[in-house]
C-alpha atoms as a printed R data frame, in Angstrom:
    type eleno elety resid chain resno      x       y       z
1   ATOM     1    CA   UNK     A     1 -1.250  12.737  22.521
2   ATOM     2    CA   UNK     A     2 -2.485  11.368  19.230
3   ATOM     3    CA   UNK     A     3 -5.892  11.380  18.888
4   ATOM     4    CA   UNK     A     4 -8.215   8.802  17.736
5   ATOM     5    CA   UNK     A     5 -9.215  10.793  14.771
6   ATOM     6    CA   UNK     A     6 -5.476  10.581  13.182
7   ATOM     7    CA   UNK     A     7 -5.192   6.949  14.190
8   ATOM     8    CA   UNK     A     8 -7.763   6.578  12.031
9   ATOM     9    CA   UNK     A     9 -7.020   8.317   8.864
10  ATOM    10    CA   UNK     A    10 -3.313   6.555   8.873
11  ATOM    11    CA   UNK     A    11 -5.464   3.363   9.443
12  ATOM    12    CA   UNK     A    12 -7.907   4.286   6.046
13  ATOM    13    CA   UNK     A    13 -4.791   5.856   3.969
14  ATOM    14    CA   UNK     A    14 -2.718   3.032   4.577
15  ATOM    15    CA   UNK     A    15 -5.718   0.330   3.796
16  ATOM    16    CA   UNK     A    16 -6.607   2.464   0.717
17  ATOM    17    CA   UNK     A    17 -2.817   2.645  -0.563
18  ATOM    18    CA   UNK     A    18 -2.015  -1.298   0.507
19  ATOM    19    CA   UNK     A    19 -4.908  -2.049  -2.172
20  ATOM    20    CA   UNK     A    20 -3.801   0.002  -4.650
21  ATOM    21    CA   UNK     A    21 -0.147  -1.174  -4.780
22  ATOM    22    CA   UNK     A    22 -1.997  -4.953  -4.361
23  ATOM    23    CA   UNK     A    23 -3.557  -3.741  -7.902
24  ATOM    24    CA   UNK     A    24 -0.714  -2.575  -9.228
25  ATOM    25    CA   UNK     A    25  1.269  -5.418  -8.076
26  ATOM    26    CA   UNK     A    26 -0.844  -8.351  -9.330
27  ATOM    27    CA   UNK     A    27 -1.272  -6.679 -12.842
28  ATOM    28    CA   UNK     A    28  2.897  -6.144 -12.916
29  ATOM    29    CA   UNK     A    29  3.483  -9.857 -12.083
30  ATOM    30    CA   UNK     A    30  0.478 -10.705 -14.762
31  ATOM    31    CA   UNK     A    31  1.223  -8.448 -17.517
32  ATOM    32    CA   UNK     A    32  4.139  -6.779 -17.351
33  ATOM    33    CA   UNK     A    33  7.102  -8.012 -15.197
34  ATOM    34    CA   UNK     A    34  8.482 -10.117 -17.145
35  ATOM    35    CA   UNK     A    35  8.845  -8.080 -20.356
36  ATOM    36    CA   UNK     A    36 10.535  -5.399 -17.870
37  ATOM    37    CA   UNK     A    37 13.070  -7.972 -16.563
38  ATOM    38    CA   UNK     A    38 14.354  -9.037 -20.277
39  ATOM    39    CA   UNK     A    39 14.525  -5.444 -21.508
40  ATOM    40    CA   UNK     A    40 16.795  -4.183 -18.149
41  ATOM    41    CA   UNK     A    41 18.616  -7.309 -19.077
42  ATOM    42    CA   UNK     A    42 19.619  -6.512 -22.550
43  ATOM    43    CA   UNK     A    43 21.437  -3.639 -21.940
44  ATOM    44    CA   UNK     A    44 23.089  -5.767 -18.357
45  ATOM    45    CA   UNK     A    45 26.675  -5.117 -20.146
46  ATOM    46    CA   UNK     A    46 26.045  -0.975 -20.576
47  ATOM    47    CA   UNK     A    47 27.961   1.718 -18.182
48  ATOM    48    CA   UNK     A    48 24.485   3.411 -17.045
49  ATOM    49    CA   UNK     A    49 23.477  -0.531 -15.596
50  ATOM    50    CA   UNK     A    50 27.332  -0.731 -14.599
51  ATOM    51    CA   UNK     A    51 26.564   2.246 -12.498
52  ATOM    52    CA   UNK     A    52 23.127   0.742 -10.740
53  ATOM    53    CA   UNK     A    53 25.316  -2.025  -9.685
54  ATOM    54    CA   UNK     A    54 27.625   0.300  -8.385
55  ATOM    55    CA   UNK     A    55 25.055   1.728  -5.939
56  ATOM    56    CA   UNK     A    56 22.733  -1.232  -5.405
57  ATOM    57    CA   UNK     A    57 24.725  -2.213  -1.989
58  ATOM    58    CA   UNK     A    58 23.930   0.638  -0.820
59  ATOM    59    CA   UNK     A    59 20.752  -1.001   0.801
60  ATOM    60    CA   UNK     A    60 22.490  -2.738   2.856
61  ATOM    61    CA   UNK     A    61 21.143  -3.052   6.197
62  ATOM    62    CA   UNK     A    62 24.628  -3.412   7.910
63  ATOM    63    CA   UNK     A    63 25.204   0.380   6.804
64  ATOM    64    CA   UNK     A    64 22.072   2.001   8.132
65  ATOM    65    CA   UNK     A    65 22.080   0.030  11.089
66  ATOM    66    CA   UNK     A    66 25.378   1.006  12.218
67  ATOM    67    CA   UNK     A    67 24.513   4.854  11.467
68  ATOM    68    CA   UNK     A    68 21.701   4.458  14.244
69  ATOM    69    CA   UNK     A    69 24.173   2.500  16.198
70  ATOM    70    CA   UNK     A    70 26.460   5.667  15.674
71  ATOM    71    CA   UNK     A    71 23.700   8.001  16.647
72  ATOM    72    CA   UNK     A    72 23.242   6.221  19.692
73  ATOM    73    CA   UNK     A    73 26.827   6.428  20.776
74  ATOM    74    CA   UNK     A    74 26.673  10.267  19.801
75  ATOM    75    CA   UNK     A    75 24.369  11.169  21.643
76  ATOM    76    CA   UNK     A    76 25.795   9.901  24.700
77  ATOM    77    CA   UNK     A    77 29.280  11.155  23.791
78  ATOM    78    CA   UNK     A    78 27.809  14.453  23.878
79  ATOM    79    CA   UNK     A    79 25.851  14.288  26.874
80  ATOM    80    CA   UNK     A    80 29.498  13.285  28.702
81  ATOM    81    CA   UNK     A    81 31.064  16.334  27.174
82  ATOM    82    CA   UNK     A    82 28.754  18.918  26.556
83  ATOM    83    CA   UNK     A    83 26.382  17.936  29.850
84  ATOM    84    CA   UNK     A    84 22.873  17.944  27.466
85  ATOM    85    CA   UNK     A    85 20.320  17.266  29.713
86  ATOM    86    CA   UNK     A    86 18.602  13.911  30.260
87  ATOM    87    CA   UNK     A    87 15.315  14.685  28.521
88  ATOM    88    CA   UNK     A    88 17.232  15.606  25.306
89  ATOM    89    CA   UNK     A    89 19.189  12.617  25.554
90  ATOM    90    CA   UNK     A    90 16.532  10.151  25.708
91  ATOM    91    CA   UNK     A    91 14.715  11.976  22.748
92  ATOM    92    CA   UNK     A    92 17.823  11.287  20.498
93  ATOM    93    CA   UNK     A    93 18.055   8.022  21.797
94  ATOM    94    CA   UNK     A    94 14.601   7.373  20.914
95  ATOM    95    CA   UNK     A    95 14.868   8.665  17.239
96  ATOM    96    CA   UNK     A    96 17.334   6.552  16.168
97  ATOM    97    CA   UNK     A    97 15.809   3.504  18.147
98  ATOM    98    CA   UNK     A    98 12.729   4.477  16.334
99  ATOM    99    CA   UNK     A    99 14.920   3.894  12.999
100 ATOM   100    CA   UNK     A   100 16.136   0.615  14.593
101 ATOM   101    CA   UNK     A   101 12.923  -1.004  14.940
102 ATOM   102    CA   UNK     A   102 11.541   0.245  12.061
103 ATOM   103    CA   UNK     A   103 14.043  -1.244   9.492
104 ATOM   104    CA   UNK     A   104 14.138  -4.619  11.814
105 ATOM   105    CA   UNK     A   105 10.447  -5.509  12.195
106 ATOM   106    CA   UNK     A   106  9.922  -4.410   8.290
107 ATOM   107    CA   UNK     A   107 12.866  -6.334   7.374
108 ATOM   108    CA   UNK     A   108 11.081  -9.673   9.016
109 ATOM   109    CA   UNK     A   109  8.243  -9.160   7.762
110 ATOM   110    CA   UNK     A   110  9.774  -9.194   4.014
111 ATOM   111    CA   UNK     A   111 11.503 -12.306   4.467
112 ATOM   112    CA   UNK     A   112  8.296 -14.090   6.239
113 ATOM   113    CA   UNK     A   113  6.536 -12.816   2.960
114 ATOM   114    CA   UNK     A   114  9.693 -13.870   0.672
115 ATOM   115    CA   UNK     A   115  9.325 -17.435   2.048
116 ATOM   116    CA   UNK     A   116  5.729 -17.662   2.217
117 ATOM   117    CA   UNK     A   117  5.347 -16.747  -1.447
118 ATOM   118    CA   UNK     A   118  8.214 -18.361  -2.628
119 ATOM   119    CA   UNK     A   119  8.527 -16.596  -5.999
120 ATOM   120    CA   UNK     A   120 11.275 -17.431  -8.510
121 ATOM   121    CA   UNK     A   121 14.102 -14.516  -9.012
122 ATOM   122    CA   UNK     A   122 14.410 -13.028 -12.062
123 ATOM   123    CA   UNK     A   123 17.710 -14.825 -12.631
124 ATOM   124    CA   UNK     A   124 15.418 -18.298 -13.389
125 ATOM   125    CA   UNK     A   125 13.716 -16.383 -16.532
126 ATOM   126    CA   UNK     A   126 16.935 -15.625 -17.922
127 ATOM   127    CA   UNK     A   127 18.332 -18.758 -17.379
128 ATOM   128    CA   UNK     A   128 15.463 -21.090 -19.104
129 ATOM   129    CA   UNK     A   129 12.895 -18.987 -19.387
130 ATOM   130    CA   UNK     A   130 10.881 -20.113 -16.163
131 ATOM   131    CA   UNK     A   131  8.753 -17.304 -13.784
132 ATOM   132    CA   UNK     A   132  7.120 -19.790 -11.055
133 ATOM   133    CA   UNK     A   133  6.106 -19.596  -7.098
134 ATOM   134    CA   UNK     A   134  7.340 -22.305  -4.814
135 ATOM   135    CA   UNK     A   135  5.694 -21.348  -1.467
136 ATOM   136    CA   UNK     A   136  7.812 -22.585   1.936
137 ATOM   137    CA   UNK     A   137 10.370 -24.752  -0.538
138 ATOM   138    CA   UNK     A   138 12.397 -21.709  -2.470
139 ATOM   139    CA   UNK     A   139 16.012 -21.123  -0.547
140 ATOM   140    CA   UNK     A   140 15.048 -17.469   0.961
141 ATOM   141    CA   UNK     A   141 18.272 -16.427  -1.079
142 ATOM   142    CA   UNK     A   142 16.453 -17.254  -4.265
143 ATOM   143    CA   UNK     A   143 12.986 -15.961  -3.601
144 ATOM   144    CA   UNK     A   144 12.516 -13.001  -4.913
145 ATOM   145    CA   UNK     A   145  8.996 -10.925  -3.517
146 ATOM   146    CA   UNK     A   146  9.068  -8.661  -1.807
147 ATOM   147    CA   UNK     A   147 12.725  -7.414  -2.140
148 ATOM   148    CA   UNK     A   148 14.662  -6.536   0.870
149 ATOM   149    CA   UNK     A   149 17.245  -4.278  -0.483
150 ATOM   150    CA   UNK     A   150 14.123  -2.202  -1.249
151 ATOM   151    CA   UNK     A   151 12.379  -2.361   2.195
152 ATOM   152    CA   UNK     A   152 16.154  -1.590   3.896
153 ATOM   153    CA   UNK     A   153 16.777   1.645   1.921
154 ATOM   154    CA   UNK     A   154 13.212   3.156   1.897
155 ATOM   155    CA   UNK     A   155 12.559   1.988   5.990
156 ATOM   156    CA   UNK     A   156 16.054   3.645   6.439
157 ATOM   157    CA   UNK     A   157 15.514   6.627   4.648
158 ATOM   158    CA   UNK     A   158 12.098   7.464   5.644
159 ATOM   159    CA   UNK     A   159 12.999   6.925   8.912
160 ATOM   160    CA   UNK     A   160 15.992   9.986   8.164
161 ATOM   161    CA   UNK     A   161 13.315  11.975   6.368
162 ATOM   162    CA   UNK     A   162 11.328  12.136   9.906
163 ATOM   163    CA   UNK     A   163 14.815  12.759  12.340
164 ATOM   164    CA   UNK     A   164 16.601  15.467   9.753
165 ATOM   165    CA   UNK     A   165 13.312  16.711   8.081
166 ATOM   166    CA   UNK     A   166 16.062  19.359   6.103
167 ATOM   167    CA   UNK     A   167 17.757  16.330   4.182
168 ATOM   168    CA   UNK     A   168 14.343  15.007   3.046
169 ATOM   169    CA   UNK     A   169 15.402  16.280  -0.690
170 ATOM   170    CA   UNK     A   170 18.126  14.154  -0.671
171 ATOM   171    CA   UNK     A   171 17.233  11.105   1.288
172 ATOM   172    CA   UNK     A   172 14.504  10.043  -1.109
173 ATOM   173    CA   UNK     A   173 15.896  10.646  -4.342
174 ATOM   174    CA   UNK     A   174 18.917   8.584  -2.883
175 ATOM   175    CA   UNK     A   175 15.655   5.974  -1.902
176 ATOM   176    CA   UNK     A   176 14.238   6.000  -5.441
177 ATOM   177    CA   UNK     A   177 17.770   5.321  -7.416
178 ATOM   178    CA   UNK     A   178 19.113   2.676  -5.311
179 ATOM   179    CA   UNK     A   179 15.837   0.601  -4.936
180 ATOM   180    CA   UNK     A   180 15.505   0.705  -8.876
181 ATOM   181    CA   UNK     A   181 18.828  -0.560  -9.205
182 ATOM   182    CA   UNK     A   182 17.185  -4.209  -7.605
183 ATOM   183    CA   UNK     A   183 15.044  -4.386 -10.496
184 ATOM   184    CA   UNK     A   184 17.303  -2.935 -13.464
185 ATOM   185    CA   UNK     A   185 20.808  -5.349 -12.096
186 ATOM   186    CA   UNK     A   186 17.941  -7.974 -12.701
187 ATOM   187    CA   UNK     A   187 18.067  -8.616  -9.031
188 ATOM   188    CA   UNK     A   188 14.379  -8.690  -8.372
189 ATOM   189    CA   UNK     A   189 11.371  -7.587 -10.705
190 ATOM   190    CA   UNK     A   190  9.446  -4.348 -10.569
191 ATOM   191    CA   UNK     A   191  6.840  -5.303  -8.723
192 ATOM   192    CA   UNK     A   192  9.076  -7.041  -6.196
193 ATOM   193    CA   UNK     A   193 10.349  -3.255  -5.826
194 ATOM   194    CA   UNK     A   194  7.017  -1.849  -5.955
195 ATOM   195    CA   UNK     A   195  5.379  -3.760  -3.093
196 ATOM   196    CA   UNK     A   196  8.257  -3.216  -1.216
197 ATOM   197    CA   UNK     A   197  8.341   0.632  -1.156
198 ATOM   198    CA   UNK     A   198  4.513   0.247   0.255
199 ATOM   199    CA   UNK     A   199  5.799  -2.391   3.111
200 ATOM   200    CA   UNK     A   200  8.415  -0.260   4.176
201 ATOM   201    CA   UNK     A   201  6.646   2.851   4.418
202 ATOM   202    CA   UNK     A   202  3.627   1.584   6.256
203 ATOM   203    CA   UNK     A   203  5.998   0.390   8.971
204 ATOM   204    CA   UNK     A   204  7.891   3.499   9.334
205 ATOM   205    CA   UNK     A   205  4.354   5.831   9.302
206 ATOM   206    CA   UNK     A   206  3.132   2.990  11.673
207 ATOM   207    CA   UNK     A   207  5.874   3.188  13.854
208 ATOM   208    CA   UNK     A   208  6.692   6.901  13.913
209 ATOM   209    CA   UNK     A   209  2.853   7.384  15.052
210 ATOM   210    CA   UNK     A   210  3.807   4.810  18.385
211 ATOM   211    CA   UNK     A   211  7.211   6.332  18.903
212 ATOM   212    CA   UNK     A   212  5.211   9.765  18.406
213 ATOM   213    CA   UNK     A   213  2.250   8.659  20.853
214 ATOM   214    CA   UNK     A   214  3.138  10.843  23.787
215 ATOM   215    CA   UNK     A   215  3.432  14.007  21.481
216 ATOM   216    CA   UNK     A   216  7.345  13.765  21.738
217 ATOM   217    CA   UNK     A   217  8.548  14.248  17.583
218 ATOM   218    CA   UNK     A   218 11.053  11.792  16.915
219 ATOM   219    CA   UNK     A   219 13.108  14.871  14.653
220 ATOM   220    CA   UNK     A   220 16.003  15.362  16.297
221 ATOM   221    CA   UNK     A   221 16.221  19.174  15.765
222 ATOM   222    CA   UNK     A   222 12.892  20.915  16.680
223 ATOM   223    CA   UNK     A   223 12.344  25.013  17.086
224 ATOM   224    CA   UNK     A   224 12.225  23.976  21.153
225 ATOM   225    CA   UNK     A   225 15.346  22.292  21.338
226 ATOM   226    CA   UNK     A   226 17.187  24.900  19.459
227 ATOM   227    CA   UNK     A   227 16.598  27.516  21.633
């Protein structure tokens, strides 16, 4: 069972890092997010931003969604052929619902944010030059913080950091290039990226500690199941 104690210190590490990256975000959108956006934007033509765009679909909900999907159905496949026993069943279940819910709640609460703030995407400022905020009137499509390309890669894989802990030193780095892609395509700015990263990690932390309540990991391979 997790104890009170731990509850708390996610609770104070995830206050004390939502302020930071508040910091960090207001002084980007002040000071430096523009300047960022025109300098990705001069060199929009060049192979190395060619190959961001490349990748930059590669947040795409519909693909990490379907992989838990997939999971699911695996997992159930094998039970019917190999005869795994219930418990382990319902554990794997329960990981990838854990990465279900995870990327869904996060993924509302970006685009509740995204209207709410309504700020202009960075395709306004090269167009004539304008950075503004239009709260509940931008078109969701157009509004541009936080960005959900970046909250859909890093909620999905987080969430595959904590069920294959071995591929951790590949999921992230996979993470970190795709969700700067959203800021050098010129898709979003970097402190749409930035806030992001923070949104989508408090979610999964948050979540993995409920899904994690009863002292069940949510890693599908464990030292006890192996044997």
């Amino acid at each position: 069972m997790i104890s009170f104690t731990r509850n708390s210190r996610l609770a104070r590490c995830l206050w004390a890092w939502g302020l930071g990256t508040a910091v960090v975000v207001i002084a980007l959108m002040v000071w430096a997010d523009k300047s960022i956006a025109l300098t990705f934007h001069a060199y929009r033509n060049t192979e190395w931003a060619n190959f961001f765009a490349a990748i930059t679909d590669g947040a795409n909900g519909v693909i990490w969604y379907s992989i838990s999907i997939l999971g699911i159905g695996i997992a159930y496949l094998r039970q019917h052929i190999s005869s795994i026993s219930n418990s382990q069943l319902i554990k794997e279940v329960r990981a990838w619902l854990f990465m279900i819910v995870t990327m869904a709640t996060s993924g509302i609460f970006i685009n509740i944010v995204k209207f709410s703030v309504g700020r202009e995407r960075p395709k306004f400022l090269f167009l004539d030059g304008t950075a503004n905020f239009h709260p509940f009137t931008l078109r969701l499509a157009d509004c541009a913080f936080p960005s959900g390309h970046t909250q859909s890669i890093w909620a999905a894989m987080l969430c595959l950091s904590f069920l294959l802990p071995k591929g951790r030193a590949l999921f992230i780095p996979i993470a970190v290039l795709i969700s700067a892609s959203r800021f050098i395509i010129g898709a979003h700015y970097f402190s749409d990226v930035i806030a992001s990263i923070f949104i989508a990690a408090a979610f999964t932390l948050l979540w993995r500690q409920w899904f994690e309540r009863t002292g069940v990991t949510v890693a599908l391979k464990t030292p006890a199941a192996q044997n």
